[in-house]
C-alpha positions in Angstrom: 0.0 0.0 0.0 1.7 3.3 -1.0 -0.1 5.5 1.3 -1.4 7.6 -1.2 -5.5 8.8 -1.2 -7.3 8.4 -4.1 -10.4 9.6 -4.8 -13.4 7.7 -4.5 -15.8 7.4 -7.8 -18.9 7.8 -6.3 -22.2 6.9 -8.4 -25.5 8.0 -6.7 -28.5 6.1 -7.7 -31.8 7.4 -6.6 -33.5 3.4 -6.2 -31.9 0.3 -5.2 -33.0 -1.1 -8.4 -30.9 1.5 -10.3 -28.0 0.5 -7.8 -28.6 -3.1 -8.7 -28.5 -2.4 -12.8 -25.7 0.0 -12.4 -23.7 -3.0 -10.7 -24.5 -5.4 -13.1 -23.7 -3.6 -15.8 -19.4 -3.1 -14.4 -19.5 -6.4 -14.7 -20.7 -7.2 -17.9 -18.2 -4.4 -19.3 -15.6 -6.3 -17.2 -16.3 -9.5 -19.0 -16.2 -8.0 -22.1 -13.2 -6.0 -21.8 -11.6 -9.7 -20.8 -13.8 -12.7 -21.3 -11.6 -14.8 -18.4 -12.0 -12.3 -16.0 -11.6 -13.7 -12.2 -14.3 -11.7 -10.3 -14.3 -11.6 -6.7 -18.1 -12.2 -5.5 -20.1 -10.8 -2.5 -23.2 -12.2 -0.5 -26.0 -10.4 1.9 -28.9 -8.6 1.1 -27.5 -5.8 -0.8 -26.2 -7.5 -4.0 -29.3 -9.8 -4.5 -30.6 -6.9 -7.1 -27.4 -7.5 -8.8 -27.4 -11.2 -9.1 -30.9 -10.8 -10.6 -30.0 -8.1 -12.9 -26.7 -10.4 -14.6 -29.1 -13.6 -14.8 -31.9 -10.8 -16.9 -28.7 -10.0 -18.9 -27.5 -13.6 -19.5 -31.0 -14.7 -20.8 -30.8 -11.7 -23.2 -27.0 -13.1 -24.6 -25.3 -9.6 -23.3 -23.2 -11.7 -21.0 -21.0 -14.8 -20.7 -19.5 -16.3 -18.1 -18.2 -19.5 -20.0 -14.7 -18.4 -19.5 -15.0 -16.1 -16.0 -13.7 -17.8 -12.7 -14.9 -16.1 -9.6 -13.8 -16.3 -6.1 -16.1 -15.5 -2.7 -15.1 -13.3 0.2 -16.5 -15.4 3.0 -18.4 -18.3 3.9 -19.6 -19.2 7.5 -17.3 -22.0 9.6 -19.3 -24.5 10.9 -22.0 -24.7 7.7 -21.1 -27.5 5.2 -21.5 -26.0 1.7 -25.5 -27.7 1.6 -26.7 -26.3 4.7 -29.2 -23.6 3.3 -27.6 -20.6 5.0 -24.2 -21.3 3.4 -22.5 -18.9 1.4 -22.4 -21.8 -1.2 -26.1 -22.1 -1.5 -26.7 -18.8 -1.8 -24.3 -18.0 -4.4 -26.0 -21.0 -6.3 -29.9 -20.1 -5.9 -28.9 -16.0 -7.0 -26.7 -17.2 -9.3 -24.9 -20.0 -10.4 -27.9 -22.1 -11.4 -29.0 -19.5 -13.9 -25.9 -19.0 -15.8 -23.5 -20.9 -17.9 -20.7 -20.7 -15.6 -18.5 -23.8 -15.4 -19.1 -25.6 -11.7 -15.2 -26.0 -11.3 -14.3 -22.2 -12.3 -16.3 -21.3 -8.8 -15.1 -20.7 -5.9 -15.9 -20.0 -2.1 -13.8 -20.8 0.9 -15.1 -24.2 2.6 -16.6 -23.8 6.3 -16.2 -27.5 7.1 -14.3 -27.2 10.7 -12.6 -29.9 9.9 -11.2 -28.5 6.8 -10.7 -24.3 7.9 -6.6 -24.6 9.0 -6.1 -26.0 5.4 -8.4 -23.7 4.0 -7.1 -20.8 4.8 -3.7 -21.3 3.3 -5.1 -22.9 -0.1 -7.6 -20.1 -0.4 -5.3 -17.7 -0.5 -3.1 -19.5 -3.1 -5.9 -20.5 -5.6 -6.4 -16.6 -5.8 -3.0 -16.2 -6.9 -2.6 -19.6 -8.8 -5.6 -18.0 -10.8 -3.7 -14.2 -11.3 -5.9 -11.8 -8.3 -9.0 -10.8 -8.6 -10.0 -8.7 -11.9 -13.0 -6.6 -10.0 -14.0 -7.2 -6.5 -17.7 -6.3 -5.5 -17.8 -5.6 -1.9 -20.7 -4.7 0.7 -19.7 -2.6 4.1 -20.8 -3.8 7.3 -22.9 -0.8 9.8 -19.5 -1.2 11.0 -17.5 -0.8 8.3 -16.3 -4.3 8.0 -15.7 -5.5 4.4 -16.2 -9.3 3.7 -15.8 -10.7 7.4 -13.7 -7.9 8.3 -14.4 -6.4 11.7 -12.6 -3.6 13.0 -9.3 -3.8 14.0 -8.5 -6.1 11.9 -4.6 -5.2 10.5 -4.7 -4.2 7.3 -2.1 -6.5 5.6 -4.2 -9.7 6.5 -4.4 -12.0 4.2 -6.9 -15.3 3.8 -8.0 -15.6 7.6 -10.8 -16.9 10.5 -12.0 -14.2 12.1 -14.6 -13.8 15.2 -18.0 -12.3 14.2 -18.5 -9.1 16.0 -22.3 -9.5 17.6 -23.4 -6.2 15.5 -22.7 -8.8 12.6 -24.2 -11.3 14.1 -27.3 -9.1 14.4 -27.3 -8.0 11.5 -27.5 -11.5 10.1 -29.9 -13.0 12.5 -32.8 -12.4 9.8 -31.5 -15.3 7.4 -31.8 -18.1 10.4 -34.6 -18.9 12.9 -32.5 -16.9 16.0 -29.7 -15.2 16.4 -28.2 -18.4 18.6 -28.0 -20.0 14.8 -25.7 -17.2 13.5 -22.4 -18.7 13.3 -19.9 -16.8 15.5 -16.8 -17.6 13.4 -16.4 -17.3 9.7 -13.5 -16.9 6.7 -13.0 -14.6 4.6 -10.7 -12.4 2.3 -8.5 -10.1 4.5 -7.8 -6.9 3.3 -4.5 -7.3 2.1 -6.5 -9.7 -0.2 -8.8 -7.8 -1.2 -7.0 -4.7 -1.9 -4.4 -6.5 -4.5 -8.2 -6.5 -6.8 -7.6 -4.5 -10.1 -11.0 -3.2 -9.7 -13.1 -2.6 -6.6 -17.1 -2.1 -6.8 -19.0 -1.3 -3.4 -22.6 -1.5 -3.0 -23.9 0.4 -0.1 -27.8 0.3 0.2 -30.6 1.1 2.8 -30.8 4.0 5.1 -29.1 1.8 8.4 -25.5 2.0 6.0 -26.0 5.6 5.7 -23.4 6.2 8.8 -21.1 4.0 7.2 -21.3 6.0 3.9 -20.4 9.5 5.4 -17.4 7.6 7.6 -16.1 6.3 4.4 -16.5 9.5 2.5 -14.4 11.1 5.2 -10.4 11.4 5.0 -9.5 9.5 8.1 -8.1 6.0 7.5 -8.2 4.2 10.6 -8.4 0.0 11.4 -11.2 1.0 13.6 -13.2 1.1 10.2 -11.9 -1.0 8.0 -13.7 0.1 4.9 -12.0 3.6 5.1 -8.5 1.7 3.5 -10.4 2.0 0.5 -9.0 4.9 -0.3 -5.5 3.9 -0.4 -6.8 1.9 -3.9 -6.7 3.4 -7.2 -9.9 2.4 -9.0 -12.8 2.1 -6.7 -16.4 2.8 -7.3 -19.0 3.4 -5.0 -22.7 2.5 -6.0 -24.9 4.5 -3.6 -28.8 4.0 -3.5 -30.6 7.2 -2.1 -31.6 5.9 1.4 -28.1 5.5 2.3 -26.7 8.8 0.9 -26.4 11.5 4.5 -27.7 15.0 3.7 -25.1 17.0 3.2 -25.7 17.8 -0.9 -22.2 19.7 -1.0 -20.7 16.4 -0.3 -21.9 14.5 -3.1 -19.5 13.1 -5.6 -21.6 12.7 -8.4 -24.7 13.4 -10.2 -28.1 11.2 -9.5 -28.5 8.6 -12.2 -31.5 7.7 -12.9 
């Protein structure tokens, strides 16, 4: 990381749907600008628009993914890859079993406990086998953790298990019965990871990130938020949907799209 501040691209989208298209769309260009792109793929609420916006624009031949490999952030420890609130079955219900892309050019860290010391090390290493990621989409946690990211985590982590902050757990508690089902561990993409991307896309949606948007649009860089080293990258874009943008007008970046 050389320390220096880029700006952020900021697009404004006045309805999550726009937000959803707009994503969809840097991907598509991505693809084909280089057909064997290696994307690096988020889960949660906020991309969901997305998913459904690439498998409108597969069905319509504007996209292929014959040759694209993709790699995960995260995945819950302690979920096998079939238990319904896996990372792995989400990614193939808003996804993967509505495109054409090849079962063994997918990829998303294994949860198994049996399996996570190895996993961790070969994670890492089938990113770089496979040449970085191309584009990265990201989310940001009310927190400001990216992928399983809390705060405080150190900046040059790599591939790593990290304990779930309970705000994340929280957060989460609406895709199981009770929050006593949210797993408490999970890995996931460290930063250092995730910053060696090409390209970095983040979605930020919903008027409870809206805190997390002003932090990030603010100059301080601190491990306490984790999302604010985004602005040590050089080619990040910000998708903002209007509930999350704060008030302040003179702070915008960009004009609304509609």
């Amino acid at each position: 990381m050389n320390g220096i501040k880029y700006k952020l691209k900021v697009i404004e989208c006045d309805t999550y749907e726009s937000l959803s298209k707009n994503a969809a769309m840097m991907i598509v260009q991505q693809i084909a600008e280089k057909p064997d792109s290696v994307l690096g793929l988020s889960t949660g609420g906020t991309p969901v628009g997305m998913y459904k916006e690439l498998i409108k624009l597969y069905r319509s031949n504007q996209v292929n993914f014959e040759k694209v490999r993709t790699f995960n952030l995260d995945e819950y420890v302690g979920l096998d890859r079939y238990h319904p609130q896996s990372y792995h079955q989400y990614m193939y219900q808003h996804l993967f079993k509505h495109v054409n892309l090849p079962e063994n050019q997918r990829f998303i860290p294994l949860g198994d406990m049996d399996l996570i010391e190895s996993e961790v090390n070969d994670y890492e290493e089938k990113i770089l086998k496979n040449g970085g990621i191309d584009l990265q989409i990201l989310g940001i946690g009310e927190n400001g953790h990216i992928g399983f990211n809390e705060p405080f985590t150190p900046f040059n982590q790599s591939v790593h298990t990290v304990k779930l902050a309970e705000s994340t757990r929280r957060a989460n508690a609406k895709y199981f019965s009770s929050i006593e089902e949210v797993p408490r561990i999970a890995i996931t993409m460290g930063i250092d990871t995730i910053m060696r991307s090409q390209k970095i896309v983040l979605l930020i949606s919903g008027n409870r990130k809206k805190e997390a948007f002003q932090k990030l649009m603010s100059s301080h860089i601190s491990e306490e938020f984790p999302a604010s080293i985004l602005r040590l990258h050089r080619d990040v874009t910000v998708i903002v949907d209007q509930d999350a943008l704060f008030e302040s007008s003179n702070q915008r970046q960009s004009s609304l799209l509609k």
